[in-house]
NUNUKE-145685 format. One record per residue (C-alpha): x, y negated, z. Coordinates in steps of 0.25 Angstrom, whole numbers, plus 2048, in hexadecimal, padded with zeros to 3 digits. Each point is the difference from the previous one (the first is absolute). Example, Ala and Ser with C-alpha at 12.3 -4.5 7.8 and 13.67 -1.06 7.14 Angstrom:
residues 2
83181281F
8067F27FE
END
This chain:
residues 830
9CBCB9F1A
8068017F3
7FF80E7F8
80D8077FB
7FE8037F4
8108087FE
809804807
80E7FC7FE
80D80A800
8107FE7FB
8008067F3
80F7FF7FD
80D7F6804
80D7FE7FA
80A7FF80A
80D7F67FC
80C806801
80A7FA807
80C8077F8
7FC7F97F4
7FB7F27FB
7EF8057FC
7F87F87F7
7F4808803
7F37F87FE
7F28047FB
7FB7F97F4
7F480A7FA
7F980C807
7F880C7F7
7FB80C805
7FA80C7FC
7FB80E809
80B800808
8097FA7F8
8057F1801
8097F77F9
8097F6804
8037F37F7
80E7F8808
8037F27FC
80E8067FA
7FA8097F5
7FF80C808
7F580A801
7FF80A80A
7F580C801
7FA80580F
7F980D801
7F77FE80D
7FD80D806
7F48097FF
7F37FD805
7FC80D802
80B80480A
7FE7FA80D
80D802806
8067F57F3
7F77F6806
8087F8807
80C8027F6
8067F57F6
8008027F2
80B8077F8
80A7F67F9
7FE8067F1
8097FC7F4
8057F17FE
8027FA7F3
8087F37FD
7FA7FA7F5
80E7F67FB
7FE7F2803
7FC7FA80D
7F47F97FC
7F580680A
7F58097FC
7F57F9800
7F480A7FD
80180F801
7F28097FA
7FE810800
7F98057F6
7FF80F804
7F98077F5
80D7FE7F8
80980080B
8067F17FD
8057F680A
7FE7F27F9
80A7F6804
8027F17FF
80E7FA802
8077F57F9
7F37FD7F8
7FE80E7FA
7F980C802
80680D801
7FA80E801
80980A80A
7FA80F802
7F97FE80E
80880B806
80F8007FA
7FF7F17FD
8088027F5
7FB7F87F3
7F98047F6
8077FD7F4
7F68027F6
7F87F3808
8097F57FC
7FF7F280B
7F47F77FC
8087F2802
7F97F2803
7F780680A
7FC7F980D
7F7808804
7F780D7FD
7F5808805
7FD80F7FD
7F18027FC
7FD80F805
7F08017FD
8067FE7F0
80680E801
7FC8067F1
80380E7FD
8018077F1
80480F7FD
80F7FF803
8037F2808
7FA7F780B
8027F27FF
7FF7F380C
7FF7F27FD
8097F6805
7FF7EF7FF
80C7F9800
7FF7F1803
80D7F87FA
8007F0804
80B8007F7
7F58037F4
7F47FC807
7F980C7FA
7FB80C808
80580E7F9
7F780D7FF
80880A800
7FE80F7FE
80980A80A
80180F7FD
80A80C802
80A7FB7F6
7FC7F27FB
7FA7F4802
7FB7F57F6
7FA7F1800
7F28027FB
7FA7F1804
8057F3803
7F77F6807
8067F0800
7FE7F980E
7FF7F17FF
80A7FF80B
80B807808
7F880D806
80480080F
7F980C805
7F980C7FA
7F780A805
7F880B7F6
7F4808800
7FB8097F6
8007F67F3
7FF7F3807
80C7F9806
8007F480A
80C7F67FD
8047F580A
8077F57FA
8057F3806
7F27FA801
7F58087FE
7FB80F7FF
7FA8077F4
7FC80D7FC
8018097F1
7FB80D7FB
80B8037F7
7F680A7F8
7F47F67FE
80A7F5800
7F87F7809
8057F580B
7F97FA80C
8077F5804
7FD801810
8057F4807
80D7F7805
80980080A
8097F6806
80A80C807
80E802800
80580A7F8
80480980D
7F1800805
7F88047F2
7FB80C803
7F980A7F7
7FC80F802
7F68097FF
7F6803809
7F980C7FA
7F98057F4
7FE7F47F9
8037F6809
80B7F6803
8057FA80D
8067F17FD
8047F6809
7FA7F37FD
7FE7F4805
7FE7FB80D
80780C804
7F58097FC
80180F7FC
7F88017F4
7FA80D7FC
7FF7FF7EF
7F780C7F8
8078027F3
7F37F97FA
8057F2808
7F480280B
8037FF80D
7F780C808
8067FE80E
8027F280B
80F7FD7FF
80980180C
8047F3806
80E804804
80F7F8803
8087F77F5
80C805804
7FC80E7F9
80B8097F9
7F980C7FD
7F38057FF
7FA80D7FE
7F3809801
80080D808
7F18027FE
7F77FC809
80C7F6805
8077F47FA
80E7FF805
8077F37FF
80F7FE804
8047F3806
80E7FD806
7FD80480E
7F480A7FF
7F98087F6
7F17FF800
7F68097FE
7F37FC7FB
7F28077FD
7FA8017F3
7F3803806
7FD7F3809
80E7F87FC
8047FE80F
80E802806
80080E805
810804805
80B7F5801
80E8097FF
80C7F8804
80B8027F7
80D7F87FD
8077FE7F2
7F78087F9
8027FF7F1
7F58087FA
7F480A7FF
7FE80C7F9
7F0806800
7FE8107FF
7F6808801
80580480F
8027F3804
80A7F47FE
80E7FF801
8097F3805
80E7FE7FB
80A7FA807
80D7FC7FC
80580D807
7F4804806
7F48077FA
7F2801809
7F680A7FE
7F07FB802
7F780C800
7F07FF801
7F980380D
7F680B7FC
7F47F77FB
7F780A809
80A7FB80D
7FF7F37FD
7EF8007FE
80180880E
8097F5807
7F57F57FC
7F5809803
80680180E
8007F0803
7F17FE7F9
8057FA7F3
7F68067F9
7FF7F67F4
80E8017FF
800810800
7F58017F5
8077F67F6
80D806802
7F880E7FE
7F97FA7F3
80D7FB7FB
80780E801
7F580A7FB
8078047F4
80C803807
7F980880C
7FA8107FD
7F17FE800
7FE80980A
80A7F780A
7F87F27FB
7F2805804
80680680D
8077F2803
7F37F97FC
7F9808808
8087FC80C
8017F17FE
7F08007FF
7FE80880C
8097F5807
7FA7F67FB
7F2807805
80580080F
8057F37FF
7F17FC7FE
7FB80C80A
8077FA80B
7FC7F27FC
7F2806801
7FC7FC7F0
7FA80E7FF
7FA7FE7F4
80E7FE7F9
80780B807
7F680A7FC
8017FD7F2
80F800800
80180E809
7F68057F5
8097FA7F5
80B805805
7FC80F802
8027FE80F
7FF80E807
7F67FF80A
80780580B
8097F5800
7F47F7805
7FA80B808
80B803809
8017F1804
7F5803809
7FE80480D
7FD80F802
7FF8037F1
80F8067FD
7FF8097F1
7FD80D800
80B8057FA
80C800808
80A8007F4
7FC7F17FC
80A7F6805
7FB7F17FD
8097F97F6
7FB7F2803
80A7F4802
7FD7FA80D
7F97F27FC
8057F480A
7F47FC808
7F980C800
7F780580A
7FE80980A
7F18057FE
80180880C
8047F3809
7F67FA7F7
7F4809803
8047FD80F
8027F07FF
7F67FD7F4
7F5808801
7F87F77F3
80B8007F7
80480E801
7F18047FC
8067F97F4
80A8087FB
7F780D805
7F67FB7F5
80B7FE7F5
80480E803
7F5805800
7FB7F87F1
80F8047FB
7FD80D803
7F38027F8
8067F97F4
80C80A7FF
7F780D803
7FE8087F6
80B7F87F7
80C8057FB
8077F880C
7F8809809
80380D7FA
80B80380A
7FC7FD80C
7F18037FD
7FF804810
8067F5805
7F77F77FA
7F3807805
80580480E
8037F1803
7F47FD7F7
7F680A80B
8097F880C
7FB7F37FA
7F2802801
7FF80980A
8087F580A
7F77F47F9
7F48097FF
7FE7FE7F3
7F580B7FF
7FD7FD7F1
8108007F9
80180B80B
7F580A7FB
8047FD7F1
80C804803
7FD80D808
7F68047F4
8087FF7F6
80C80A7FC
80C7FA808
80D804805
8007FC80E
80980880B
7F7808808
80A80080B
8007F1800
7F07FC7FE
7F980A808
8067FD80D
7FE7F27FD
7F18037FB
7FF80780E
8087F5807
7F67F47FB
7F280B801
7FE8007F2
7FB80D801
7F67FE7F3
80E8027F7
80480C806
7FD8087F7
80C7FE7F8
80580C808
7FB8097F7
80C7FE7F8
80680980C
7F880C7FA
8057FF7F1
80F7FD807
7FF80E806
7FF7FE80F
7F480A800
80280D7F9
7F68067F7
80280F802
7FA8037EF
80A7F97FC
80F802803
8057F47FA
7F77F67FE
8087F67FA
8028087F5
7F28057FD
7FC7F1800
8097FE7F6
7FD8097F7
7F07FD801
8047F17FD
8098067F3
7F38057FA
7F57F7805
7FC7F57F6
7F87F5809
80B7F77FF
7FA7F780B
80280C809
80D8037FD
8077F17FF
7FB7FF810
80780E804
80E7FD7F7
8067F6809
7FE80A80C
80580B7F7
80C7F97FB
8017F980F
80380E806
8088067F4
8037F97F4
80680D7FA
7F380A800
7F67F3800
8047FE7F3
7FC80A7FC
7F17FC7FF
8057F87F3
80A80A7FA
7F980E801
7F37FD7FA
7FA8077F5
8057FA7F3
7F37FF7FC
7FC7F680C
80D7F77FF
7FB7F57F8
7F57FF80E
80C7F5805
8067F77F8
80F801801
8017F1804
7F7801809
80880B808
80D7F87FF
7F97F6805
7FE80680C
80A809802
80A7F2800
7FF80180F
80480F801
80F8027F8
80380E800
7F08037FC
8047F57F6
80C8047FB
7F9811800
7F47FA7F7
80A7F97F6
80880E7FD
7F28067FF
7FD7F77F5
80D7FE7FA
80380F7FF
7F4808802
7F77F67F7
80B7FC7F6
7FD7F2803
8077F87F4
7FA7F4809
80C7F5800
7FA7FA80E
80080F806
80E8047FD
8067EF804
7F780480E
80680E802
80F7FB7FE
7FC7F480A
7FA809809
80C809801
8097F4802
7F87FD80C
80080C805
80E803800
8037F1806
7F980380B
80480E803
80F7F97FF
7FC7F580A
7FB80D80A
80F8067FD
7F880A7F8
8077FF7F3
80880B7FD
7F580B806
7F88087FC
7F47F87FC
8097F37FD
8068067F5
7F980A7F8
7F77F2801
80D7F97F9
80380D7F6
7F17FD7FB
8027F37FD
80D8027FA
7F980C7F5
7F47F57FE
8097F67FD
8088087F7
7F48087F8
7F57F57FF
8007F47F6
7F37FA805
8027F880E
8037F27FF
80D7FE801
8017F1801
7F780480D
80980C805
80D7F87FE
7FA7F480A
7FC80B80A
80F807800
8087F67FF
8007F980E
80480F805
80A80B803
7FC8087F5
80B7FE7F7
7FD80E7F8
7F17FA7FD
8077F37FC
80A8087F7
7F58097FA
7F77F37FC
80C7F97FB
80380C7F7
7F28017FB
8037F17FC
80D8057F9
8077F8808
80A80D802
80D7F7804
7F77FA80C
7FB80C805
80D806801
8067F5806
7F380080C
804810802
80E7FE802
8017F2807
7F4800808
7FA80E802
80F807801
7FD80D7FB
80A8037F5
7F880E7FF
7F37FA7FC
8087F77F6
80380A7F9
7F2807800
7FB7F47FB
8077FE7F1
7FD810800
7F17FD802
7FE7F37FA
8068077F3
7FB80D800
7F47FC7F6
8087F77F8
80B8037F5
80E806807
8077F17FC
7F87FA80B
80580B80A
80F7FD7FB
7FD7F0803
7F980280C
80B807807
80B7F67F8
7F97F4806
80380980E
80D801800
8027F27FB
7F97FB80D
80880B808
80D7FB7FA
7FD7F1804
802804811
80B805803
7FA80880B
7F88087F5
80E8047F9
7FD80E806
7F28007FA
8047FD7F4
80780C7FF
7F780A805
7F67FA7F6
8098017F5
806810804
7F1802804
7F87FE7F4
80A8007F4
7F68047F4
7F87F3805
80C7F77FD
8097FC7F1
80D804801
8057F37F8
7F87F6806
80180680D
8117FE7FF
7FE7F27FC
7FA7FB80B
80880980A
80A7F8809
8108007F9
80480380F
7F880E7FF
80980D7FE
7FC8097F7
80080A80B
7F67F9808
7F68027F4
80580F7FB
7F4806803
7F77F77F9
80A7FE7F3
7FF811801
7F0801801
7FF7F47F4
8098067F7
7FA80E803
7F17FB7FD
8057F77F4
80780F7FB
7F2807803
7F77F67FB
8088007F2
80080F800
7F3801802
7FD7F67F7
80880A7F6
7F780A802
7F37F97FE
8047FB7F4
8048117FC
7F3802804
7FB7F67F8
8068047F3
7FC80E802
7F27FC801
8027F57F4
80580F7F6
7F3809807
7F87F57FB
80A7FF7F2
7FE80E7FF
7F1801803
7FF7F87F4
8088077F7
7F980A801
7F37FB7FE
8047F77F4
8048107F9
7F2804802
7FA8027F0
7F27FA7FC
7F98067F4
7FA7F67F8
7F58097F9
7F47F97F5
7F57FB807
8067FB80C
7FC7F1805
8067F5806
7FC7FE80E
7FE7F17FF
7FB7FE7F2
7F680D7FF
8088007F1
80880C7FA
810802802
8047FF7F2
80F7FB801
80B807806
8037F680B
7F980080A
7FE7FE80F
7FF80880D
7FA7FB80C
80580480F
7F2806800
8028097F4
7F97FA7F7
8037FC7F1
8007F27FB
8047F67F4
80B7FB802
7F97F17FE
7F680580A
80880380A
8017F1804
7F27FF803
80180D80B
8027FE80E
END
């Protein structure tokens, strides 16, 4: 079986039209968003708009033909680059480089043509910013010169800041960061144009149509090479990976990490980075080129251009995971961590070394499988529920195993194969005390200790079975006792007494027992005493059993160490999740770990109670409203930890909120209005996130809104409302700038009214406060008028306050205080 790494879809086809004679022919491809660009053979660029991804019904429509531009001559247009931050679209046609604005395609005219150009490369990790510009690199290779251009590209100008001499015509040309790969006609080298360094790689014996040389990452170069091997180049000259052994007849080739994808003339081939092999064969026909993005890769035609997008990594891990190619599935997983949330990596890990663990369970290496279904978390109920009579308790787990081919039936086998079935009992049975007591454990802590007790009791294993029985454990009373009955093992009956502390006999001094055991826990401090009776407590009601932790007496708190309790409470989530507010808002933890476990405790709880169909009750949401007001108010949680617990999930308002805390504002909005939907939160969202902050973040909050609602048509209506809605949150001269030119000025009458009604108040008010400044500057004048009149009588014998020394002169000084001083003293007074 081979994998399928994408998925292939009709992007867009030119149809000929029969009226008229077409010269329509592909030559170059760029794209950017949803934005692509067209290159023909006869000079002419066209602009597609692809539709929306985030509305499901444009799926399945083709993209919208933008503007067309007819550059003048017929020479084709051999290279076509975006660069977005200044909203250029470079072009290369009859040896020269233009730049056209990427959306009107008319050409700048302050960016006169670059002649003599074969070919170029935009470099985009040498963006450079100063206080008014922003500036991109662009390389420029000329055969005609054999030199290689630097060239600096901003708004309004671009300049040749560094020429680099080739020994021979250059042929190809690919660019990362300072360092540039040139092919020429024999051989390969390297040059850091700011260290002014050159490796000379190695040579080559191909046609010119079959030197290939792009990048492959940060840093890295893909170059075919000899022997029709795909090189992979470091920018230091090293190679780090095995090269791909692929076809001579190659045309193009390109990386779409973690796949190599190298165009012949009947088929395009995909290959992985990861282990080299041959992955996907796509048969295509007259195929004249690639372009890689960050969605996938993009085939052109001479009419035609193809769309391959990425099959989900995760779906593509599963599919091996389901035929047993687990090698293959933890390389592929390796190579594709960095682009994978860590919350989804360890989950897939997880599954490819539990699969790998019944691979080796049913081929009896019990050794091995134990390891790996430790390694792999494995719950324990998926392994107990493949024996006979031993179904989980709970009856809300489903078993999410992929069926292993040859697996076995234990039930037929316990029937055929008496000796080898004891076999597997006794590798439950060890599995299942390695995992008790662990964190793998912790959920299913009764499913354990019951089949544990049916274990022993069956195999009359008296010594496991009274350790077991003596010491604190979680067994199912409904399940053992019969059993215990069943097999006369009437020495270990005594674990009934739990019958008495459960309630089933009343105890007429008390009239809630549960309770009043409660509280005597709360206030006893034997903590051996009171860590055998918690899990019973928290067992029955998690709610009130808390309690024994979070109404103690302050002076007895420190008698259990906060780790311990969260420790053990891991297995109980609302007690959990109850202890955490305890601490966070009674105690006024400033503990980073408390406020990171609180948030992640919330997020599960409202998982779950979503996956019940409990979301929106009661319960569901003042759970979510708390999480929402923590993540707003405290600054202590973790929020690289948060942000991999929230991401994989439908809490688009949590993501939003983190994002904002980041001052990642733009992104947030965009989650609110694009994945959660709810233009009313939106809104609440700039007003919160700038209510703490200065009023020009509030008017840039709710600008960058509208700017997201004015980019979907179907929020045209929204942008209104937001606009008529919150007037004094917006600038009346920015706001008519960015406004459509189709807009009527009726259509925004109520929000021009409301501006220019706040802009006269703000000014008026502005007017008075500066009246009531100047009234208090004249009290102050004249308080000090009238001060200044007050006479001092300067009699014989008076001193001078600093000195000790008689006021003989005229002049002289008087202090704030009162006090009379020489006027050269007066320096030395405070």
């Amino acid at each position: 079986m081979s994998l399928k790494a994408f998925t292939q879809v009709q992007v867009y086809e030119k149809l000929p039209n029969p009226k008229e004679k077409d010269k329509f022919s592909i030559h170059s491809l760029e794209c950017y968003d949803r934005n692509i660009y067209i290159g023909t053979k006869d000079s002419l660029v066209q602009h597609l708009i692809l539709p929306s991804t985030s509305d499901s019904k444009n799926s399945s429509q083709s993209p919208r033909e933008g503007r067309v531009k007819l550059l003048g001559s017929s020479s084709p247009v051999t290279q076509l680059r975006v660069i977005p931050v200044l909203n250029h679209l470079l072009v290369l046609w009859d040896r020269s480089v233009s730049a056209l604005n990427m959306f009107s395609l008319e050409p700048l005219p302050f960016l006169k043509r670059i002649r003599h150009v074969s070919f170029f490369e935009v470099c985009e990790s040498a963006l450079s910013t100063s206080s008014q510009s922003v500036f991109v690199e662009l390389v420029t290779a000329s055969s005609r010169s054999r030199v290689v251009r630097i060239h600096v590209v901003g708004v309004e100008r671009w300049d040749c800041v560094k020429e680099v001499s080739l020994p021979q015509d250059p042929v190809a040309l690919a660019v990362d960061d300072n360092t540039f790969c040139v092919a020429t006609s024999d051989r390969y080298f390297l040059h850091d144009h700011k260290s002014g360094s050159t490796v000379d790689l190695f040579p080559h014996n191909l046609s010119r149509q079959n030197i290939i040389v792009s990048t492959a990452g940060k840093g890295e170069f893909l170059l075919n090479g000899p022997g029709s091997l795909g090189m992979f180049v470091m920018k230091n000259g090293i190679c780090q990976r095995p090269p791909v052994q692929w076809s001579e007849e190659l045309l193009a080739a390109v990386v779409c990490y973690p796949y190599i994808l190298a165009l012949q003339p009947q088929a395009l081939y995909v290959y992985s980075m990861v282990d080299q092999h041959l992955k996907q064969t796509v048969p295509l026909l007259r195929a004249r080129g690639l372009l890689s993005t960050t969605e996938g890769v993009y085939i052109f035609m001479e009419r035609e251009i193809l769309g391959l997008s990425h099959v989900p990594f995760e779906e593509q891990i599963q599919t091996l995971v389901r035929y047993e190619r687990v090698e293959e599935a933890l390389g592929l997983l390796g190579g594709v961590q960095a682009h994978l949330p860590q919350v989804s990596y360890k989950e897939l890990h997880k599954i490819i070394t539990c699969m790998d663990g019944f691979i080796k369970f049913y081929q009896e290496s019990f050794s091995e499988a134990k390891e790996l279904f430790i390694k792999g978390e494995l719950d324990p109920r998926e392994i107990i529920s493949l024996y006979p009579e031993m179904e989980p308790l709970c009856e809300t787990f489903h078993s999410q195993l992929v069926k292993v081919n040859n697996a076995k039936e234990l039930l037929a086998l316990r029937q055929e194969d008496r000796t080898t079935f004891q076999q597997y009992l006794d590798f439950l049975g060890d599995f299942l005390r390695v995992v008790r007591g662990t964190k793998q454990g912790f959920e299913c802590s009764e499913d354990i200790d019951t089949a544990q007790l049916r274990i022993y009791t069956e195999q009359g294993d008296r010594e496991d079975l009274d350790t077991l029985v003596s010491s604190p454990n979680s067994c199912s009373i409904d399940k053992c006792v019969p059993l215990l009955e069943l097999h006369k093992r009437t020495t270990y009956l005594n674990l009934t007494w739990v019958k008495i502390t459960d309630g089933q006999y009343e105890d007429s001094s008390c009239s809630n027992v549960y309770e009043h055991i409660v509280r005597t826990l709360s206030r006893l401090k034997q903590k051996d005493v009171v860590w055998t009776f918690a899990d019973w407590a928290l067992q029955r009601n998690q709610e009130v059993g808390i309690q024994i932790f979070t109404k103690r007496d302050p002076e007895d708190q420190d008698t259990f160490a906060q780790d311990d309790v969260l420790t053990f409470l891991k297995k109980y989530s609302l007690a959990l999740m109850l202890f955490l507010e305890f601490l966070v808002h009674d105690l006024k933890s400033e503990e980073e770990k408390h406020h990171t476990l609180l948030v992640t405790t919330y997020v599960t709880q409202i998982l779950r109670a979503l996956q019940n169909g409990k979301g929106t009750d009661s319960d569901g949401g003042m759970t979510r409203d708390k999480l929402q007001q923590l993540l707003w108010q405290s600054s202590l949680y973790d929020t690289m930890t948060v942000h991999e617990a929230i991401q994989p999930t439908v809490l688009h308002i949590e993501q939003a909120i983190l994002l904002g805390r980041d001052g990642d504002h733009y992104q947030a909005l965009q989650t609110l209005v694009h994945k959660e939907r709810d233009l009313q939160v939106a809104g609440a969202y700039c007003r919160r996130a700038a209510g703490w902050q200065e009023r020009e973040l509030e008017h840039t909050l709710f600008l960058t809104l509208l700017q997201i609602y004015l980019g979907s048509n179907e929020l045209a209506s929204a942008a209104v409302d937001l606009l008529n809605a919150n007037a004094a949150a917006f600038e009346l001269e920015i706001v008519l700038q960015v406004l459509p030119d189709s807009w009527s000025v009726q259509l925004v009458s109520q929000f021009l009214l409301g501006s220019l009604r706040g802009t006269f108040h703000q000014r008026r008010m502005a007017g008075v406060e500066r009246g009531l400044a100047q009234v208090e500057l004249l009290r102050h004048k004249c308080t000090w008028a009238q001060a200044s009149k007050r006479m001092l009588k300067l009699d014989k014998g008076l001193v001078c306050n600093t000195c000790q020394k008689d006021l003989t002169e005229p002049e002289f000084v008087c202090s704030l205080r009162g006090e009379l001083i020489h006027t050269n003293c007066g320096s030395y007074t405070e």
